[in-house]
C-alpha positions as CSV (number, residue, x, y, z in Angstrom):
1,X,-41.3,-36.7,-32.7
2,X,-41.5,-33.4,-31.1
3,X,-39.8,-30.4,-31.7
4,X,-36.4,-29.3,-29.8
5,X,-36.0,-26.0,-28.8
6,X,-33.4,-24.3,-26.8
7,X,-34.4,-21.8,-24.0
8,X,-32.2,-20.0,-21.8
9,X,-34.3,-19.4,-18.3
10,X,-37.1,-21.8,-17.7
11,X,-39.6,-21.6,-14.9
12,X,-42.5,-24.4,-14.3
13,X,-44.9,-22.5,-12.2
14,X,-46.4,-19.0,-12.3
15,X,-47.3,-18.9,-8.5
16,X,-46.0,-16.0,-6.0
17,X,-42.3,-17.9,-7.1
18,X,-42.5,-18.7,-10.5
19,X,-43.7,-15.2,-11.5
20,X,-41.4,-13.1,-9.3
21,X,-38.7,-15.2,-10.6
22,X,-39.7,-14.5,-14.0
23,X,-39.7,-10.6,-13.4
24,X,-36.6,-10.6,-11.5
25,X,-34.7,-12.6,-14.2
26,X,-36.0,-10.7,-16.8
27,X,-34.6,-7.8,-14.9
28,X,-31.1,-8.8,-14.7
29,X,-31.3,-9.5,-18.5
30,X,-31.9,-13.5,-19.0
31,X,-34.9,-14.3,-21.6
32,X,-37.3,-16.4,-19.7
33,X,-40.1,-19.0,-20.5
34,X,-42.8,-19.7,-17.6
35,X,-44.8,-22.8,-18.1
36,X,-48.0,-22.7,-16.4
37,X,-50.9,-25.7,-16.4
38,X,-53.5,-23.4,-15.4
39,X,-55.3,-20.8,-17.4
40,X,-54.5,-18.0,-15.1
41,X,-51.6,-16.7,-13.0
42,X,-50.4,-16.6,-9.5
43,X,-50.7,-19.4,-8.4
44,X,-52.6,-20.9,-5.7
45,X,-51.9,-17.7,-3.1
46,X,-53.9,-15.5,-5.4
47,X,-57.0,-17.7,-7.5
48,X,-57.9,-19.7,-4.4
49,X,-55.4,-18.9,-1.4
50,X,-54.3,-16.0,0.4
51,X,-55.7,-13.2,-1.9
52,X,-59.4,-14.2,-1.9
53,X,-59.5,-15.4,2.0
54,X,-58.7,-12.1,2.7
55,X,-61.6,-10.7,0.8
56,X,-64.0,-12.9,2.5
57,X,-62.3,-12.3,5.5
58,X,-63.2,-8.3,5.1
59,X,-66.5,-9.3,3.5
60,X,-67.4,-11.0,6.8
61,X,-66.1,-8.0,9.3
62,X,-68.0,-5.4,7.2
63,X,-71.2,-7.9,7.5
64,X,-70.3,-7.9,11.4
65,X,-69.8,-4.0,11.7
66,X,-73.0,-3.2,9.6
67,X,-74.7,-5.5,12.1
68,X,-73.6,-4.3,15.5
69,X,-72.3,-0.8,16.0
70,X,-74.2,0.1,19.0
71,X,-70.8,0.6,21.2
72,X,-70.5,3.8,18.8
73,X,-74.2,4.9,19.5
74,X,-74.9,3.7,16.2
75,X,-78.1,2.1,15.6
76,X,-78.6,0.1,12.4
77,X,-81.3,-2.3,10.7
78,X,-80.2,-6.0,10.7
79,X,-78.3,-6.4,7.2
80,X,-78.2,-8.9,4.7
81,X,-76.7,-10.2,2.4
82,X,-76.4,-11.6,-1.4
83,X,-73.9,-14.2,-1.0
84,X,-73.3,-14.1,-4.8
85,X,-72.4,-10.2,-5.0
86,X,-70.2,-11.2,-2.5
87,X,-68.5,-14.1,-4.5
88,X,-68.6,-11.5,-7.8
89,X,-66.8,-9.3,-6.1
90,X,-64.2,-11.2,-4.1
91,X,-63.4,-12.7,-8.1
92,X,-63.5,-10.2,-10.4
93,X,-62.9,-6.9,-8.3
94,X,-59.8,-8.7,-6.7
95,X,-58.8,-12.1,-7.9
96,X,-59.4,-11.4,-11.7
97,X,-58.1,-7.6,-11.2
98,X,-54.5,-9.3,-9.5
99,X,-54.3,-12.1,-11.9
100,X,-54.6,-9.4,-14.8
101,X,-51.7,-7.7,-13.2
102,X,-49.1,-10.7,-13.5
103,X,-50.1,-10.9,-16.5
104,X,-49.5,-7.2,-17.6
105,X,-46.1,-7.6,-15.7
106,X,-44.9,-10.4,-17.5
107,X,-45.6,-9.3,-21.1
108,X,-43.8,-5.9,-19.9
109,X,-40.8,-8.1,-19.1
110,X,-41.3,-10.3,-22.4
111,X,-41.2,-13.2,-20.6
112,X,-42.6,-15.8,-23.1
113,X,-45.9,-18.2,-21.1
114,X,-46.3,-21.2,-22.3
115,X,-49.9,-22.5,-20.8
116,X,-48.7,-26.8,-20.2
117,X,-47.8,-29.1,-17.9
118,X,-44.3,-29.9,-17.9
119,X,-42.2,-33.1,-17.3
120,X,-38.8,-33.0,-16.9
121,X,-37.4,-35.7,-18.8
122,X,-33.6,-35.2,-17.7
123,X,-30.9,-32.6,-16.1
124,X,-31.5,-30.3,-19.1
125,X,-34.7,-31.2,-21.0
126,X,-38.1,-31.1,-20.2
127,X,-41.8,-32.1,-22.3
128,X,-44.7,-29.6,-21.9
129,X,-47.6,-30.9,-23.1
130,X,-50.8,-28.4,-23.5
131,X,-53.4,-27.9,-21.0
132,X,-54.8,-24.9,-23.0
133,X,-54.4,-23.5,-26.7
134,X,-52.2,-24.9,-28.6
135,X,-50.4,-22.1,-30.0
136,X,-46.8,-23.1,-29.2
137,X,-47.3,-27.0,-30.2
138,X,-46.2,-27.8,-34.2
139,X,-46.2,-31.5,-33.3
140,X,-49.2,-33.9,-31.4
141,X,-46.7,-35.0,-28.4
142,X,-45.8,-31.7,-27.3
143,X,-42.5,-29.4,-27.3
144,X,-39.5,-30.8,-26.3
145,X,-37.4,-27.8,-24.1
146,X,-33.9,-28.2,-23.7
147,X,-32.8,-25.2,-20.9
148,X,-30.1,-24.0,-19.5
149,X,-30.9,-23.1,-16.2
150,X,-34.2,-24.3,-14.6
151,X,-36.1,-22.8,-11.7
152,X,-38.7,-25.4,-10.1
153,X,-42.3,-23.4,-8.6
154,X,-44.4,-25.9,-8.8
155,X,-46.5,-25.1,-5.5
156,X,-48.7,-27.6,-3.0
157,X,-51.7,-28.9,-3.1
158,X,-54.2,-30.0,0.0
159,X,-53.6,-33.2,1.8
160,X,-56.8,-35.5,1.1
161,X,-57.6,-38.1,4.6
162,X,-59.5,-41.6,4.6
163,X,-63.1,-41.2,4.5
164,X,-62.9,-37.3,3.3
165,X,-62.6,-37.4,-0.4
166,X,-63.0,-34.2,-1.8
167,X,-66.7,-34.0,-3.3
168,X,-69.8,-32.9,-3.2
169,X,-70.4,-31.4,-0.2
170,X,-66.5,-32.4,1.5
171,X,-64.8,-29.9,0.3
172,X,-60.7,-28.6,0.0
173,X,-60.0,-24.7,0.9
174,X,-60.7,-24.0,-2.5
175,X,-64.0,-24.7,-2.4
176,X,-64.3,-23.2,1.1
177,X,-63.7,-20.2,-0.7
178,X,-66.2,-20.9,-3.0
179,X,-69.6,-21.5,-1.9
180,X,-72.5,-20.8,-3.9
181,X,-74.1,-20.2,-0.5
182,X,-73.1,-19.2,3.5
183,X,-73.9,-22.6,5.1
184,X,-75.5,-22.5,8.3
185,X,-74.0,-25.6,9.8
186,X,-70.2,-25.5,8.7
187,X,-67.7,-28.2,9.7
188,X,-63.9,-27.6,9.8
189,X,-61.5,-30.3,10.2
190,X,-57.7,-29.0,11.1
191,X,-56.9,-25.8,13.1
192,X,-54.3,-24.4,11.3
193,X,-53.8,-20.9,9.7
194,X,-56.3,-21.9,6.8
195,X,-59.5,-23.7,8.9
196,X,-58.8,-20.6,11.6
197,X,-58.9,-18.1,8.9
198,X,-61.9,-19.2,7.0
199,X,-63.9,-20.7,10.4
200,X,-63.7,-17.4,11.4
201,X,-65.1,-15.5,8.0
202,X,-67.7,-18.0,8.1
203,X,-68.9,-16.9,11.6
204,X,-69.1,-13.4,10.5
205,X,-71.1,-13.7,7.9
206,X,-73.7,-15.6,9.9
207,X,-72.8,-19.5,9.8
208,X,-72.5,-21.7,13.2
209,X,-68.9,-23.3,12.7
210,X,-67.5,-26.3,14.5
211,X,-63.8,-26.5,14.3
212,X,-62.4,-30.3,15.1
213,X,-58.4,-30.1,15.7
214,X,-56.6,-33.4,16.4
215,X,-54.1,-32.0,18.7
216,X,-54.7,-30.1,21.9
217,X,-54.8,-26.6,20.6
218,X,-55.7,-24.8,17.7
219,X,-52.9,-22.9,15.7
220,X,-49.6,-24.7,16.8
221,X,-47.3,-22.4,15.8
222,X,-48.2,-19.6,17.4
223,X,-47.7,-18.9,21.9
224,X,-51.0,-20.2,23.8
225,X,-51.1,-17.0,25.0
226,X,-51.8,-15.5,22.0
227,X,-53.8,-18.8,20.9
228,X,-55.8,-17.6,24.0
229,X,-57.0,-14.4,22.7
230,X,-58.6,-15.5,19.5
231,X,-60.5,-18.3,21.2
232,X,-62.3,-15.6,23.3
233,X,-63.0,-14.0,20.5
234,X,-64.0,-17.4,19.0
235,X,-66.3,-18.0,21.9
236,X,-68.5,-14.7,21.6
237,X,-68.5,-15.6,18.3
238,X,-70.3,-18.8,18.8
239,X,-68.0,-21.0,16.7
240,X,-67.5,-24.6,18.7
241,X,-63.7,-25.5,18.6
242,X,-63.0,-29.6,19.7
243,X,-59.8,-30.3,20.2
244,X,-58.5,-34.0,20.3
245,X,-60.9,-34.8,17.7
246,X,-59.8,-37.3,15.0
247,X,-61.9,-37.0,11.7
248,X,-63.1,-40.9,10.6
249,X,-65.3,-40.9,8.2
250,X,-68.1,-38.9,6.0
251,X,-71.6,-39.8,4.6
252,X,-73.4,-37.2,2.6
253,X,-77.1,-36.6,1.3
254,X,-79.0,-34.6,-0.4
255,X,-79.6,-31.8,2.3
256,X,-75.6,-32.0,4.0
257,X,-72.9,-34.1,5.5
258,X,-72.7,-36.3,8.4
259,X,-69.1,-36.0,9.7
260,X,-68.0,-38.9,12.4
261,X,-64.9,-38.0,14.8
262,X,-64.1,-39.3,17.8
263,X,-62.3,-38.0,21.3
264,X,-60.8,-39.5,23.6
265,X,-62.0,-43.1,21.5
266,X,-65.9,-41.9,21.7
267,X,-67.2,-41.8,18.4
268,X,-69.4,-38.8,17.7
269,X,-71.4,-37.3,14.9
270,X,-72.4,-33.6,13.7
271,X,-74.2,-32.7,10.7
272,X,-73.4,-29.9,8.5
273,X,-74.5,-27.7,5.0
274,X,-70.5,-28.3,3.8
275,X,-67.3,-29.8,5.7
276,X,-64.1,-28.3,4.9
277,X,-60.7,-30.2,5.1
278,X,-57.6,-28.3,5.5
279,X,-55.0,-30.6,7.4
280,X,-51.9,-29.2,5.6
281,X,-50.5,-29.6,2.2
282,X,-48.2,-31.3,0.3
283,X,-45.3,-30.3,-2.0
284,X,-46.3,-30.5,-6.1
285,X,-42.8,-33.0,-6.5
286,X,-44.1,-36.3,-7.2
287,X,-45.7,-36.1,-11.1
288,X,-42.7,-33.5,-13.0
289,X,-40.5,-36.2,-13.8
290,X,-38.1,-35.8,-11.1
291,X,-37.1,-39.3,-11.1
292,X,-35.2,-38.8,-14.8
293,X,-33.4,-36.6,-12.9
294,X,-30.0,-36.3,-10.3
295,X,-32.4,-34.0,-8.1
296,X,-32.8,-34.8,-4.3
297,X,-35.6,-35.0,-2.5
298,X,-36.3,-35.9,1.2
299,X,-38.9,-38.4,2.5
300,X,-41.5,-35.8,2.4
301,X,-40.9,-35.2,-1.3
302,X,-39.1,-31.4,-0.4
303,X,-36.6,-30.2,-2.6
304,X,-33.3,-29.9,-1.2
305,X,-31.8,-26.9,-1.9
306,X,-28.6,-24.7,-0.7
307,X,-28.7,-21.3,0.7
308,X,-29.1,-20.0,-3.2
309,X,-32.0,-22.4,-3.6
310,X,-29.7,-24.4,-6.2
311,X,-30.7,-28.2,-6.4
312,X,-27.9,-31.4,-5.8
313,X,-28.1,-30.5,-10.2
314,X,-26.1,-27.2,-10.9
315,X,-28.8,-25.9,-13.6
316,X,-31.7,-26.6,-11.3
317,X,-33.0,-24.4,-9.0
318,X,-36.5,-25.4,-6.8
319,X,-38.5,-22.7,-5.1
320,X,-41.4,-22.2,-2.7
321,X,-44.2,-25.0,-1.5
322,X,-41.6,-27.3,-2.6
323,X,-38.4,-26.6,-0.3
324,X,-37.8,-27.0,3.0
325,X,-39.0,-24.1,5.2
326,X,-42.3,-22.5,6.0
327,X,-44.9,-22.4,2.8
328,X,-45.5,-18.9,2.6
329,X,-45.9,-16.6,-0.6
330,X,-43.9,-14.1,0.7
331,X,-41.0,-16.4,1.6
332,X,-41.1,-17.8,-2.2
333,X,-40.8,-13.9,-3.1
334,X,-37.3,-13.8,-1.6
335,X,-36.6,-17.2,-3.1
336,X,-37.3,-16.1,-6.6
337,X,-35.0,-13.3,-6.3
338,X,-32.5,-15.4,-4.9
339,X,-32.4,-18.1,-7.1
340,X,-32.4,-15.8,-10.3
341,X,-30.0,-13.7,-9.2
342,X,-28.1,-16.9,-8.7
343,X,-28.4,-17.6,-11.9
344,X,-27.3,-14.2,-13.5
345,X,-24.1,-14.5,-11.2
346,X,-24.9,-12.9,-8.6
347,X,-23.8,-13.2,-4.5
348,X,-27.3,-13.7,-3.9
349,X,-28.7,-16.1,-0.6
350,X,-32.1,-16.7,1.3
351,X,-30.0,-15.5,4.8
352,X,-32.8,-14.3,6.7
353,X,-33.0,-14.4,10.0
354,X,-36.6,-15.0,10.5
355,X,-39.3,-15.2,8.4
356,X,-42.9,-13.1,9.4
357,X,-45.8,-15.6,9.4
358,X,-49.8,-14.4,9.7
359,X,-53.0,-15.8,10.5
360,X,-56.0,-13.7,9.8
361,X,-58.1,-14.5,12.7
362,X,-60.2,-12.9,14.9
363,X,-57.5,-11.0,16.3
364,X,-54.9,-11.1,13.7
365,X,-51.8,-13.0,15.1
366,X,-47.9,-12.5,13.7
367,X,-44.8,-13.6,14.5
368,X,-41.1,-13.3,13.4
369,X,-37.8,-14.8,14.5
370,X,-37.3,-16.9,17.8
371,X,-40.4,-17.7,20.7
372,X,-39.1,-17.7,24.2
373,X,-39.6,-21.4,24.1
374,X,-37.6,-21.4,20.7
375,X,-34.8,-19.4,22.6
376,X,-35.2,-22.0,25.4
377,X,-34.6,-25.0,23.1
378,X,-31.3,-23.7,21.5
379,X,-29.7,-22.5,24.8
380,X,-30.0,-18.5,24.6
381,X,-31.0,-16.9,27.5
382,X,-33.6,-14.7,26.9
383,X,-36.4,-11.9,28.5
384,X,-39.4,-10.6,27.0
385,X,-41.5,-7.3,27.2
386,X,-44.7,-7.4,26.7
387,X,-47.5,-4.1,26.4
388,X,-50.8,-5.0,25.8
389,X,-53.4,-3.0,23.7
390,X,-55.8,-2.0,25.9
391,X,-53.3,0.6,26.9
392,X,-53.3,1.9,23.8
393,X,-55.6,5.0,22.8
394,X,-55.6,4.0,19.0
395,X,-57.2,0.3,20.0
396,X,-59.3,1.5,22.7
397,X,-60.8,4.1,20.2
398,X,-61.4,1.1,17.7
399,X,-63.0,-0.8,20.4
400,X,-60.7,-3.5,19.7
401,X,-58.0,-3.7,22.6
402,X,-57.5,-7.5,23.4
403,X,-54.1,-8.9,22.6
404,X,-50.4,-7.7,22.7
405,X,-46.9,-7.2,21.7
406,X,-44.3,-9.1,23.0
407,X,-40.2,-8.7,21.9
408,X,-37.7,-11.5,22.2
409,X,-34.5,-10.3,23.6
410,X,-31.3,-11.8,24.9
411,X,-30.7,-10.8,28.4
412,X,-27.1,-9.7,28.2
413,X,-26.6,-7.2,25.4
414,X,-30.8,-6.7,24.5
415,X,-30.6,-7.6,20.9
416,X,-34.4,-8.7,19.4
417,X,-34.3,-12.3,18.4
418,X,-37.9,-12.5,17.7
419,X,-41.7,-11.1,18.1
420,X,-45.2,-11.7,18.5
421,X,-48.3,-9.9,18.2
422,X,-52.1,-10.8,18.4
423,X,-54.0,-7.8,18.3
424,X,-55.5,-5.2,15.7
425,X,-53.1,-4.7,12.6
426,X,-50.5,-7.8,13.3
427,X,-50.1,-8.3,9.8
428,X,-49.3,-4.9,9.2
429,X,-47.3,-4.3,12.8
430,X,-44.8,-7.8,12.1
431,X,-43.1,-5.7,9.3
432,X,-41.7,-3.4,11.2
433,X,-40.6,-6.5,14.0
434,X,-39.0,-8.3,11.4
435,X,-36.7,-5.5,9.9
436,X,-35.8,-5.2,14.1
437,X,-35.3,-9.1,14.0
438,X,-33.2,-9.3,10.4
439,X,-31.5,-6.2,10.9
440,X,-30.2,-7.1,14.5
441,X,-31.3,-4.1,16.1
442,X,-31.2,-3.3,19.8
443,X,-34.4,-2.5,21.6
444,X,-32.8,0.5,22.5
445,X,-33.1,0.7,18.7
446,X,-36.6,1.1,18.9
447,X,-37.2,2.5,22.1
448,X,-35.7,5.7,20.6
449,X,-37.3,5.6,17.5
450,X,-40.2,8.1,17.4
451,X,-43.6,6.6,16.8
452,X,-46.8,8.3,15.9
453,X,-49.0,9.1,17.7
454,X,-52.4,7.5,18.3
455,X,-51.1,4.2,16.5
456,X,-51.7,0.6,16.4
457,X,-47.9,1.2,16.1
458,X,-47.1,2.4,19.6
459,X,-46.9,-0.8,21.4
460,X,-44.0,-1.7,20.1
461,X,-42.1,1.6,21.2
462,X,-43.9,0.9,24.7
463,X,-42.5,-2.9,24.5
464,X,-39.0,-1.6,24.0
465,X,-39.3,1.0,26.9
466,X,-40.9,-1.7,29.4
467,X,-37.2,-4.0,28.0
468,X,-34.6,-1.0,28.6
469,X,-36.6,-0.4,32.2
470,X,-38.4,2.8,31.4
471,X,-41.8,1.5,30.7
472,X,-44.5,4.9,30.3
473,X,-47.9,3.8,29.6
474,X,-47.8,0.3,31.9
């Protein structure tokens, strides 16, 4: 029989919400116990998601720039490079280095971590049983936890398709990001954020990448306009993107993989070094024991959750990956405060208005709030400005002046309902859009806000001139 023992706080997960959760309760004064399966921290996001794409991403643009500077006058030797420095770095230099600061964080907290995997086994108990050292176990079965209040990160894992098991040389984004070697033929099946990102970090560092989408565009979510500007860039890139293509089946050998797909019901086949699947993912719901539980679920095995992220079980609260919304780390940030500020007693709720969402292609592309399409669908009326980048010194001067920045705005009073950019510095740009979006501001607003000058940053001041009917640099 296993031990019983009572804990106030409990969090299954130490991913972008399970650890901010942790920290934030902590804060407000609850003693909290974070179960985690794996033998690091952060989750997904930051071992084998957004954190180390990015470096790769860089890896591959300083590769490109040490190649080709001669726009600059700058004449170089071709480079190379040692695709396992590259690796070292990207894991010890910044996933080891970020993973070592959770870690830091939560002992300054006290926040107790108990390395398991947990099951819940009813509305207030749970079962951990080891997956590492078993310095919290005095019996073989496990540790019994019986909790007070329960916050549920469990995260998402990558949807597997027929005839695409993940081995060998089929591979998930994980091992995308993990290559002992920069393939030269490299297959990517689904053109979301994820096969975009890493296609394109690929094709930097030197490999010939055939993207196969089974809709009619790459990246979905985002305006074909700005869609448009990252498959030029795509194209002088060399990377092959097939749209309509539907993946059938795999056969590997010794020397690569042979992928079959067809379009328009013609089968083809392409050979590669590695094919990468990354078709979406699917919510970590369906193995913690939900089922002993009065928590809902909904077909696709979400968490339902109220504006506080509070399950249909009072004590239960469910996070991230695994509730309805878009799967982003920095959405499962404001979650986490949320939910244990909830549970401290506080007015807390998830009440944005939009949430920011990246890709980091080959222009980066950002977008917050309401599309004019989206605005369309719900009945607002709705015009947009728009002031593109090459009139801007600052992207001219980086040789880099393809894309845009749009604002959203309703035609009557001129308040921003959403924003996109493609373009140099999106990511960083779609911060300042969304406090406009979530704040409610006025383009006005902006238009008389002072912006420095030469900045990436100026477009949007010249977007909110061109919308009040003053446009300068247009």
């Amino acid at each position: 029989m296993a031990d019983v023992e009572k804990r106030d706080t409990v969090i299954i997960g130490a991913g972008p919400g399970g650890y901010v959760a942790a920290i934030r309760a902590a804060e407000l004064g609850q003693s909290v116990t974070v179960i985690e399966k794996s033998d690091t921290l952060g989750g997904v996001c930051l071992n084998v998601g957004c954190v180390p794409s990015k470096a790769l991403i860089n890896a591959g643009h300083r590769f490109q720039e040490a190649a080709d500077a001669a726009v600059f006058g700058i004449t170089t030797q071709q480079p190379s490079i040692d695709f396992s420095k590259t690796q070292d770095w990207k894991q010890h230099s910044v996933v080891d280095r970020m993973t070592s600061g959770v870690k830091m964080l939560l002992k300054k907290h006290k926040v107790d971590v108990l390395q398991g995997e947990a099951v819940l086994d009813s509305n207030s108990r749970l079962r951990v049983v080891s997956t590492g050292p078993k310095q919290f176990m005095s019996a073989d079965d496990g540790l019994t936890i019986e909790f007070k209040n329960l916050i549920i990160a469990t995260g998402s894992r990558p949807v597997e398709i027929p005839g695409f098991k993940f081995e060998g040389r089929v591979i998930d984004s994980t091992g995308g990001l993990n290559l002992p070697e920069i393939p030269k033929e490299f297959v990517v099946i689904g053109g979301g954020y994820v096969g975009t990102e890493l296609a394109g970090a690929y094709a930097n560092l030197g490999s010939h990448v055939t993207i196969l989408e089974g809709t009619d565009s790459i990246l979905p979510n985002f305006d074909k306009d700005m869609v448009a500007v990252v498959l030029k860039e795509m194209k002088k890139k060399g990377i092959d993107v097939v749209t309509g293509a539907m993946a059938k089946k795999s056969a590997q050998d010794a020397n690569g993989v042979t992928v079959t797909y067809e379009v328009d019901g013609k089968a083809q086949d392409i050979k590669a070094d590695y094919c990468m699947v990354t078709v979406g993912r699917r919510p970590n719901t369906d193995d913690i024991g939900l089922e002993m539980t009065d928590v809902k679920t909904t077909d696709r095995g979400l968490i339902e959750v109220d504006e506080q992220g509070r399950t249909s079980v009072s004590n239960i609260w469910a996070i991230g990956d695994i509730v309805p919304g878009p799967a982003l780390a920095h959405k499962a940030f404001f979650e986490a405060k949320t939910a244990a500020g909830a549970i401290a007693g506080n007015k807390t709720a998830n009440d944005w208005v939009g949430v920011p969402a990246v890709c980091f292609a080959d222009p980066e592309l950002a977008t917050v709030g309401l599309t004019q399409q989206d605005a369309k669908d719900k009945g607002i009326e709705v015009s947009t400005a728009k002031f593109p980048f090459a009139g801007n010194a600052r992207a001219v001067s980086l040789d880099q002046p393809d894309g845009f920045v749009r604002l959203v705005y309703t035609k009557d009073e001129k308040n921003v309902l959403g924003a996109q950019v493609v373009g140099p510095g999106a990511s960083d740009l779609i911060a300042e859009l969304s406090l406009a979006v979530n704040g409610g501001m006025n383009v006005e607003d902006i238009a008389l806000t002072i912006h420095p000058h030469p900045t990436l940053s100026e477009p949007i001041q010249e977007a909110a001139d061109i919308a009040i009917g003053f446009p300068t640099h247009i």
